[in-house]
C-alpha positions as CSV (number, residue, x, y, z in Angstrom):
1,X,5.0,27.0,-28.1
2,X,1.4,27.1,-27.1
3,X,0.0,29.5,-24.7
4,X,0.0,29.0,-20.8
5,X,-3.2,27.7,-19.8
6,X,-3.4,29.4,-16.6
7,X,-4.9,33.4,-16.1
8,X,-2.7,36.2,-17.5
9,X,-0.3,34.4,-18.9
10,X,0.1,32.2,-15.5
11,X,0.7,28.8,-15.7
12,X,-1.5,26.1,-15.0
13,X,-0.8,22.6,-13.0
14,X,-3.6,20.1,-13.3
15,X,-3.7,17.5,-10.7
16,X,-6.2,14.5,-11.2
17,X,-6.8,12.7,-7.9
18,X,-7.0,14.6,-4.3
19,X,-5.0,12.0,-1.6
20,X,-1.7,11.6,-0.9
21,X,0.5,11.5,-4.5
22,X,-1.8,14.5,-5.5
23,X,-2.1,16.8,-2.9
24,X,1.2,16.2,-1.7
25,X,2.3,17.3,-5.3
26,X,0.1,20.6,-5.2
27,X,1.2,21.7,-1.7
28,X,4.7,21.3,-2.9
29,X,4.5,23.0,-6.1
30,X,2.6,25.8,-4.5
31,X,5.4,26.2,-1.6
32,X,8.0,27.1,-4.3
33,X,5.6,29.1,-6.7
34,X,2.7,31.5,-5.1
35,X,-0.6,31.8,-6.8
36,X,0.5,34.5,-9.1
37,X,3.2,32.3,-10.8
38,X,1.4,28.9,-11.0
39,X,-2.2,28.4,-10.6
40,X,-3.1,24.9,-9.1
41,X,-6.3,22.8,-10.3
42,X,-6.8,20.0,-8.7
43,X,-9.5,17.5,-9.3
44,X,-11.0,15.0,-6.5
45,X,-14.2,12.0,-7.6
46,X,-14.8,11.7,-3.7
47,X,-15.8,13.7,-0.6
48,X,-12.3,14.0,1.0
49,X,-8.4,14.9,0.6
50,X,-5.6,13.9,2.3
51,X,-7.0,10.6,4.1
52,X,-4.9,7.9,5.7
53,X,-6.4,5.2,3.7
54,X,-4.0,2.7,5.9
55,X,-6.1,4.2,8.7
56,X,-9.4,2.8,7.7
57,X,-9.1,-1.0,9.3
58,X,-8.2,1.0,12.5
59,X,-11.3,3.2,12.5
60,X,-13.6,0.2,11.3
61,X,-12.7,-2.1,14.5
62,X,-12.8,1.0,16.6
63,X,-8.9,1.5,18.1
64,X,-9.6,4.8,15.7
65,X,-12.6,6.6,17.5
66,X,-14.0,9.1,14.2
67,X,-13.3,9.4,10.6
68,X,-11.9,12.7,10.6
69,X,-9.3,11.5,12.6
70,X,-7.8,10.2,9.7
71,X,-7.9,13.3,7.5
72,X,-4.4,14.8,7.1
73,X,-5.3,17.8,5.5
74,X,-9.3,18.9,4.8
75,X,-10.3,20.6,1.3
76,X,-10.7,23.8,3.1
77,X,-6.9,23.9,4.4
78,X,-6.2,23.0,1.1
79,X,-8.2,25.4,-0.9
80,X,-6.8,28.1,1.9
81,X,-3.1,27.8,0.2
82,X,-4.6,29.1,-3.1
83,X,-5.0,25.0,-4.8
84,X,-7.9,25.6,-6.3
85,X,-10.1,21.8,-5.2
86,X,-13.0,20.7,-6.8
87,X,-14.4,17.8,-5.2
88,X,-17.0,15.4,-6.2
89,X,-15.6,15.9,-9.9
90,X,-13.5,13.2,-12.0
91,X,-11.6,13.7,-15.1
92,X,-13.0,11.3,-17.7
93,X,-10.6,12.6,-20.1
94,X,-7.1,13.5,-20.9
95,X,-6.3,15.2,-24.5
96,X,-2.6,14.9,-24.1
97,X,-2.2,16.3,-27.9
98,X,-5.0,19.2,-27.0
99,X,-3.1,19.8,-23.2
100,X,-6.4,19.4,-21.3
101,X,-8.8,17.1,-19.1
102,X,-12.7,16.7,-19.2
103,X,-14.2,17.0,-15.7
104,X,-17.6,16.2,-14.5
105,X,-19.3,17.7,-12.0
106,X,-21.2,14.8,-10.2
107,X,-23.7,17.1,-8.4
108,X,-24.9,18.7,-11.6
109,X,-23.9,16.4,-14.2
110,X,-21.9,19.3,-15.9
111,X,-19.0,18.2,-18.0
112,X,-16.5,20.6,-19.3
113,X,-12.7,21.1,-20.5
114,X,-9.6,22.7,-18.5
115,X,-6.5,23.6,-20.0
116,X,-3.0,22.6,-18.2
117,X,0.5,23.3,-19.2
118,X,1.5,20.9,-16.4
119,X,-0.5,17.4,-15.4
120,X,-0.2,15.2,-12.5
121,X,-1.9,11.9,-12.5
122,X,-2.6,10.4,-9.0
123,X,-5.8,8.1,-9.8
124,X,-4.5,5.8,-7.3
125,X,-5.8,2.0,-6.9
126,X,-8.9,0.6,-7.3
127,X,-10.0,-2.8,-5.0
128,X,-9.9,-5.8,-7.1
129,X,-13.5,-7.2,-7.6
130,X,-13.2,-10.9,-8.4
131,X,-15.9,-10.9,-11.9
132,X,-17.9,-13.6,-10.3
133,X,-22.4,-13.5,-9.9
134,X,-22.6,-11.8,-6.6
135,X,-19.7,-10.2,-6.4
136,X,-21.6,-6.5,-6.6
137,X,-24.2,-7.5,-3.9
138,X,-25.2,-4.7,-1.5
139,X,-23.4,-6.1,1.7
140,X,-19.7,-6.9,-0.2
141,X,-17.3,-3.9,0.6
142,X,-13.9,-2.9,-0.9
143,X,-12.2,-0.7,1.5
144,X,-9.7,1.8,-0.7
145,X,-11.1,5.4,0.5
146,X,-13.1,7.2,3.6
147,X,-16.4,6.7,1.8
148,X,-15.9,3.1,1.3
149,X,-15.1,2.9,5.1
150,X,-18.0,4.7,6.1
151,X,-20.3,2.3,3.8
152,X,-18.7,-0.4,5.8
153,X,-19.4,1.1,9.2
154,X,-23.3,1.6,7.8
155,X,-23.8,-2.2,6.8
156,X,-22.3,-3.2,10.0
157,X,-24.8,-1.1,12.3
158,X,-27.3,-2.4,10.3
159,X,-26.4,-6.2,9.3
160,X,-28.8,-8.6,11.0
161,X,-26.3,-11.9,11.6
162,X,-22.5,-11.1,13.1
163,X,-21.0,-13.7,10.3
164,X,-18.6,-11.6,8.1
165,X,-16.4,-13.2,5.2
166,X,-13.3,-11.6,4.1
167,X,-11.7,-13.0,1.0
168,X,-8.6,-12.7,0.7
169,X,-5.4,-12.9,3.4
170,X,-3.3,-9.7,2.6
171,X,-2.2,-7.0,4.4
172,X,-6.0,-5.6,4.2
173,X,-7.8,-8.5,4.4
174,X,-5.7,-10.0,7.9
175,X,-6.5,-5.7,9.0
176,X,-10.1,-6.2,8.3
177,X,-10.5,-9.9,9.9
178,X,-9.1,-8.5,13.0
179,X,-11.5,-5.2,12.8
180,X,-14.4,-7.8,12.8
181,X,-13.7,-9.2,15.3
182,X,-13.0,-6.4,17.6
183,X,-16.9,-5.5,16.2
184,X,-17.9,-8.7,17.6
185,X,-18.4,-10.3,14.2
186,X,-17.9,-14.3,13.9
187,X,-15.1,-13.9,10.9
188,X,-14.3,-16.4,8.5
189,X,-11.2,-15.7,6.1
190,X,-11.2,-17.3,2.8
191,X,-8.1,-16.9,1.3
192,X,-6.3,-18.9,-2.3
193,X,-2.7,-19.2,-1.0
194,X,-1.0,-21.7,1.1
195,X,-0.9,-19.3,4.6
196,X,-2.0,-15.4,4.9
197,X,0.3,-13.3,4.0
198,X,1.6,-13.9,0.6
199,X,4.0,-11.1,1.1
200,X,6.0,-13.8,3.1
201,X,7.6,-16.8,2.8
202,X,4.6,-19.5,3.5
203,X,7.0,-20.6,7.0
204,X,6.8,-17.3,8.0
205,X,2.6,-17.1,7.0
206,X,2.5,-20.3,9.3
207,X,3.1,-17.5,12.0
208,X,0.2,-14.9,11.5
209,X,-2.0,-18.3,10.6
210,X,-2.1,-19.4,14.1
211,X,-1.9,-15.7,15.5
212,X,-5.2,-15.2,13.4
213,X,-6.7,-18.5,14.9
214,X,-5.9,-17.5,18.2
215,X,-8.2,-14.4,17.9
216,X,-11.1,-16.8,16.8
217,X,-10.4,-16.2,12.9
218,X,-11.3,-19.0,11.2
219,X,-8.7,-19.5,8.7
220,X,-9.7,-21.1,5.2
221,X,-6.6,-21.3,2.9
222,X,-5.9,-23.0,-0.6
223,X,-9.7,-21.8,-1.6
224,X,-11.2,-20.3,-4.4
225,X,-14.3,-18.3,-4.4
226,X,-16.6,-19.2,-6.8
227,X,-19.4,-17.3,-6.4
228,X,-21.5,-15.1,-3.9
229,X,-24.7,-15.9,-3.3
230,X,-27.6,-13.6,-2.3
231,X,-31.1,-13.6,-0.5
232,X,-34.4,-12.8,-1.3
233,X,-33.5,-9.2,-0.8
234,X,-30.6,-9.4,-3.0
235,X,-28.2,-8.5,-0.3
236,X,-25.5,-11.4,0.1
237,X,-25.8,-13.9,2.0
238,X,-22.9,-16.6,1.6
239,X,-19.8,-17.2,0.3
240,X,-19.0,-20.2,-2.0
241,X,-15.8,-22.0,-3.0
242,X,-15.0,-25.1,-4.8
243,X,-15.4,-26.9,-1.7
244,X,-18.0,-25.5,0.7
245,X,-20.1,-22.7,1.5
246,X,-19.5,-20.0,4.2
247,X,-23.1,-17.9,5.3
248,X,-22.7,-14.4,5.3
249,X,-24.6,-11.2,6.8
250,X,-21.5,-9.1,5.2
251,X,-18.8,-9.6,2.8
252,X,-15.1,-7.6,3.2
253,X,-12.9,-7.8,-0.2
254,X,-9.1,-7.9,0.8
255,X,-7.5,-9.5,-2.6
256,X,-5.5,-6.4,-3.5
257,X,-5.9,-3.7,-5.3
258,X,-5.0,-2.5,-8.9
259,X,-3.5,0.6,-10.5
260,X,-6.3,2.6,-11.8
261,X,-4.9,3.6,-15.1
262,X,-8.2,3.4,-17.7
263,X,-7.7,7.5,-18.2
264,X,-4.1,7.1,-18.8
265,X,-4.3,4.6,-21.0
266,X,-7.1,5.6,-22.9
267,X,-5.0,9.0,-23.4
268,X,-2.0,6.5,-24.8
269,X,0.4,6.7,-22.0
270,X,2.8,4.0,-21.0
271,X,1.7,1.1,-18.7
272,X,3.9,-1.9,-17.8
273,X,3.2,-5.4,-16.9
274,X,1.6,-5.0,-13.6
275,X,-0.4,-2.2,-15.1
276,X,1.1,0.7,-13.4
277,X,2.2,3.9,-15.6
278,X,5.9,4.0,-16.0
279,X,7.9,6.9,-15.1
280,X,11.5,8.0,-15.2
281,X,13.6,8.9,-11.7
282,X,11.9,12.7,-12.0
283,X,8.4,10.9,-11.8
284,X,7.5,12.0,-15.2
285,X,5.7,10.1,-17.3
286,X,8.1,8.3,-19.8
287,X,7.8,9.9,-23.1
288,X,6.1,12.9,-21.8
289,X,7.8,16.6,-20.5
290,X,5.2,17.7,-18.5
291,X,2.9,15.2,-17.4
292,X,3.6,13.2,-13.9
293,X,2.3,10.6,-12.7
294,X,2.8,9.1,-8.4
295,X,1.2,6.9,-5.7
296,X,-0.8,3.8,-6.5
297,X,-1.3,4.3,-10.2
298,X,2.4,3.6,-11.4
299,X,4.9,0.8,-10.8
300,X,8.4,1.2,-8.9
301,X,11.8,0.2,-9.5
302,X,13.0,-2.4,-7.1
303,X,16.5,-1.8,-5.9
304,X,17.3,-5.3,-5.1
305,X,15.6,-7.2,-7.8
306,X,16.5,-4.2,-10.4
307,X,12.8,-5.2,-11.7
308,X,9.6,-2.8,-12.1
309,X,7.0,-3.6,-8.9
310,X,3.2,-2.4,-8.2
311,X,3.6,-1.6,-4.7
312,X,0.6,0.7,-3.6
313,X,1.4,2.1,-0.3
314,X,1.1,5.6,1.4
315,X,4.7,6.3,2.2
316,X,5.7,6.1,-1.6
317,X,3.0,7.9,-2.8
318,X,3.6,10.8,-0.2
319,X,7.6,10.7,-1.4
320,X,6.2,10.6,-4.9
321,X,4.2,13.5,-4.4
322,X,7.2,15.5,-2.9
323,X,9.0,15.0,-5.9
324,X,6.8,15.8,-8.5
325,X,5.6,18.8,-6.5
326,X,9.1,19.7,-6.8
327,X,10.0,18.9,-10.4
328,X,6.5,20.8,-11.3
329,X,7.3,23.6,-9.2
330,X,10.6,24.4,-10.7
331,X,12.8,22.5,-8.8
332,X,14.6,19.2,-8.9
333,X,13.9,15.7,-7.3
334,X,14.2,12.4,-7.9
335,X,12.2,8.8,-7.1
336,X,15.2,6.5,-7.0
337,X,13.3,3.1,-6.1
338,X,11.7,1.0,-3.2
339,X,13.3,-2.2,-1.4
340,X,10.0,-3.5,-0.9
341,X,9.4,-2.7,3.6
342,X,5.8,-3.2,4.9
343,X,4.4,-3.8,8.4
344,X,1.4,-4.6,9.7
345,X,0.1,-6.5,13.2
346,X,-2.7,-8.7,14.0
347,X,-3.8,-8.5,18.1
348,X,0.0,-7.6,19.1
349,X,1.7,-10.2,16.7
350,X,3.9,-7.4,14.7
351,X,4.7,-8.4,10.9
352,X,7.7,-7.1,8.9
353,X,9.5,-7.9,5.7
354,X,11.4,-5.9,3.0
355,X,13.7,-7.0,0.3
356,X,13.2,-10.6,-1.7
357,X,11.1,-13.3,-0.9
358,X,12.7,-16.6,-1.9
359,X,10.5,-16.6,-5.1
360,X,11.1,-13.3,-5.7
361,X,14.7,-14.0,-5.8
362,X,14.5,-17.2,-7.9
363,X,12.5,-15.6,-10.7
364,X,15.0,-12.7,-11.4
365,X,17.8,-15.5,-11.2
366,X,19.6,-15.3,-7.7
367,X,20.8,-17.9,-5.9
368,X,20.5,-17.4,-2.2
369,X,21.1,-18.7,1.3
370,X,18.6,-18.2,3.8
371,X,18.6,-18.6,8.1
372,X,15.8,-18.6,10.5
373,X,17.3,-17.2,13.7
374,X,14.4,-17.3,17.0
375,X,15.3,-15.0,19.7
376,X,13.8,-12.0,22.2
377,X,12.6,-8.4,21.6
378,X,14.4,-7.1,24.6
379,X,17.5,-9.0,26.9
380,X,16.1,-12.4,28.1
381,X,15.9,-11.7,31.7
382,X,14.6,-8.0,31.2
383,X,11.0,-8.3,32.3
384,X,8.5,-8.5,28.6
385,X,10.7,-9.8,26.9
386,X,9.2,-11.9,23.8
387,X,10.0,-14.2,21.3
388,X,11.0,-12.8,17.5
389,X,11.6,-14.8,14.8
390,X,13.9,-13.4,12.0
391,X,14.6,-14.9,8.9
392,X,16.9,-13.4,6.5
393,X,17.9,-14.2,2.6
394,X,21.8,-13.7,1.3
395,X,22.9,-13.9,-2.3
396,X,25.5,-16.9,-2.6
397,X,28.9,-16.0,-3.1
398,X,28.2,-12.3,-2.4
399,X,27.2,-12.5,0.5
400,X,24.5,-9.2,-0.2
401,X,21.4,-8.7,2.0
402,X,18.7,-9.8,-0.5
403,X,16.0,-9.8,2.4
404,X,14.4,-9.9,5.8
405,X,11.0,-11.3,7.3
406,X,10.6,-10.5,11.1
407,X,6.9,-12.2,13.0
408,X,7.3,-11.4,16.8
409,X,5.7,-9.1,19.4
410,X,6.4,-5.9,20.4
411,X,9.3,-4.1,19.0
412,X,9.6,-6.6,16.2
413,X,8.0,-5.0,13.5
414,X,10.0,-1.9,13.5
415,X,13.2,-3.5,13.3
416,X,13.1,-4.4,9.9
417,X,14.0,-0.7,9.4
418,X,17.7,-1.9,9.9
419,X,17.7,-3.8,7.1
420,X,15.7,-2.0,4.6
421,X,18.7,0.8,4.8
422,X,21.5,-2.4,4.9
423,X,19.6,-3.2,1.4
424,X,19.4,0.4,0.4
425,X,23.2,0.4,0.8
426,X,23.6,-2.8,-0.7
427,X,25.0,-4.4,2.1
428,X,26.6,-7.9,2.8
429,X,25.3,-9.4,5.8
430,X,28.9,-9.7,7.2
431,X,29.2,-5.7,7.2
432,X,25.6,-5.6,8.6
433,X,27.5,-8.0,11.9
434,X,29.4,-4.9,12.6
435,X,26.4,-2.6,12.5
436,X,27.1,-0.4,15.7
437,X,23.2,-0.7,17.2
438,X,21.5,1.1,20.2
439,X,21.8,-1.7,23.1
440,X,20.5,-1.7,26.6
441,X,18.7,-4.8,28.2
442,X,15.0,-2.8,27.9
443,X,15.3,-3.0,24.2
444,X,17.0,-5.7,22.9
445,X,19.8,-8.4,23.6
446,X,23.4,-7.5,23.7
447,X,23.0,-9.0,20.1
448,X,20.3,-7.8,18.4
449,X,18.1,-10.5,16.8
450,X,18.4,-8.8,13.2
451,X,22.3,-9.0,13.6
452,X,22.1,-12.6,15.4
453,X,20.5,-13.9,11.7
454,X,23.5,-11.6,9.8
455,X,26.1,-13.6,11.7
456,X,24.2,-17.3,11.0
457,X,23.7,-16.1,7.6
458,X,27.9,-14.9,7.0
459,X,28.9,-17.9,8.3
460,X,26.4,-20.3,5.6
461,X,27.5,-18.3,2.5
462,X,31.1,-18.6,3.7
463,X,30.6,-22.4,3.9
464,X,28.8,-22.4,0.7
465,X,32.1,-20.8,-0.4
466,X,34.5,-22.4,1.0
């Protein structure tokens, strides 16, 4: 047994990435082991800690009136609970064999080595940049952390034109169109798949299309970019696909992101097909006793499809944090698995879905039934009430939830919380019918539009049965 790595015989825990998986992990390692038992390093490439990165579209179109706003938890809070934070410093090394990480310090160019008896790895996401001539232009902006938003927020008080491009139609790139616009941009979306949203079915995409449309988006879908051209200056100036060419004083990447992983893998830990580090239930990295890994750098176990998933979002990486914190601190905690829930809005059209798309449930085998049910956020003749589309996915036979899309106004988005704990519990949709739910006419009909599409969907898989 080698020697602890920390002071006097104390152990060491080595975190590698300052948001929410990491810091999460040291604050809850350190509230079940003080300073004297377990001495926290943790290691951030950026300025901040703790930042809402989902906040940043909000704080770009101005709903969100300053940056700090969006800070959960500065590096001086942090470095007051004895976590000893070193910003502006990334690991470009892991010796797993050797038990330590090679840091360097960007303001002095100092590298050096630091011992860890414990290792957390939460190098989150990176923004995918398509490889295409242009494509790192001063003017084209990924949007992943505070400093990319603030380099955003500079281009814009300085761009000459109001035309803005954003390629791609996902949950960041529908955020960012609508941010645009609220900056009094002219915003074009170019976008590769049939509708926005590819996290829905394309007839539920339709929805958010002409939402986007009615803000003054202009929507352009089934197109590749090819290229991004640039001015005399070399700052960008349009956007070209196969089939046109959109001008541009600024350029907003929304195509996704990807698990950054190049330390992990260079270090010979397990990745899986979507290029996430895999982990067992305890969050630790497969194959490895004391090294964890959390948040948007490893892939999840989906609980209806039973597959591995990338899905980079803040709540898991906050639960992952919690649990490695745990497990490193001495405790015990477990990661069981995702259903797949995210909402998001554009203007006040609320978007919601978690479960199986119908693709998703065709390429792991199951055969389904769906239903699109249209009905009203609150009882018809209460005063505000709005349409809500729901459209739900049941296995055939079975009868189980498999999944639930919800596009309507306000109060829709936040129903889809129902059935992400139906799918949880692996629920048919005939026991979700008798799903005793809140009801008064202010907020919802005596039938609530989620249990409206469980009875349409129990009745088709009994016919199918029958």
């Amino acid at each position: 047994m080698s020697m602890s790595a920390g002071r006097g015989g104390t152990e060491r825990l080595v975190v590698i990435g300052g948001d929410a998986a990491g810091m999460s992990a040291a604050s809850q390692a350190r509230r079940l082991k003080g300073p004297g038992e377990l001495e926290i390093v943790a290691f951030e490439r950026g300025h901040f800690t703790s930042f809402s990165a989902c906040g940043i579209p909000y704080w770009v179109g101005g709903d969100v009136p300053e940056r700090d706003r969006l800070i959960a938890r500065t590096p001086e809070e942090h470095r007051a609970r004895g976590i000893d934070l070193r910003l502006r410093t990334e690991v470009t090394g892991i010796d797993v064999a050797g038990r330590r990480v090679r840091a360097r310090d960007a303001a002095s160019g100092d590298e050096y080595w630091t011992p860890y008896d414990k290792l957390v790895i939460a190098t989150g996401a990176r923004p995918v940049r398509p490889d295409l001539p242009g494509a790192d232009a001063p003017g084209v902006h990924g949007v992943q952390t505070l400093d990319d938003g603030q380099a955003l927020l500079d281009t814009l008080a300085r761009a000459r034109g109001r035309r803005a491009v954003v390629v791609g139609a996902g949950y960041i790139g529908v955020e960012m169109a609508e941010a645009l616009i609220n900056r009094g941009f002219e915003v074009t979306v170019v976008n590769r798949g049939r509708e926005p949203m590819s996290t829905l079915d394309p007839d539920m995409g339709r929805m958010v299309h002409r939402a986007m449309e009615g803000l003054g988006i202009t929507m352009v879908n089934d197109a590749e970019v090819t290229k991004l051209l640039t001015g005399g200056d070399g700052r960008v100036r349009a956007v070209v696909t196969q089939d046109a060419e959109y001008p541009a004083d600024l350029v907003v990447l929304g195509i996704g992101v990807r698990p950054e992983t190049s330390l992990a893998r260079a270090a010979g830990l397990p990745v899986g097909a979507h290029g996430g580090l895999l982990t067992d239930l305890a969050m630790r990295v497969r194959g490895h006793e004391d090294i964890w890994a959390g948040g948007d750098c490893v892939e999840v176990l989906n609980l209806v499809s039973g597959q591995e998933q990338y899905v980079p979002l803040g709540t898991h990486a906050n639960k992952h944090g919690q649990v490695i914190g745990t497990n490193a601190g001495g405790g015990y905690a477990t990661f069981p698995g995702v259903v797949g829930t995210a909402v998001s809005k554009v203007c006040d059209l609320e978007i919601a879905r978690t479960g199986l798309r119908e693709k998703d449930a065709r390429r792991v085998g199951l055969r389904f039934e769906t239903v699109t049910v249209e009905s009203t956020s609150r009882a018809g003749y209460y005063p505000g009430a709005s349409p809500m589309t729901v459209k739900m996915l049941a296995e055939r036979r079975t009868g189980r939830l498999l999944g639930v899309q919800i596009v309507g106004r306000e109060g829709a988005a936040k129903r889809v919380d129902i059935a992400a704990v139906a799918l949880t519990a692996r629920m048919t949709v005939e026991q979700m019918t008798a799903l005793d739910l809140g009801y008064a006419p202010p907020f919802s009909p005596v039938w609530d539009p989620v249990l409206v599409a469980a009875r349409k969907a129990a009745a088709k898989v009994h016919r199918g049965a029958s």
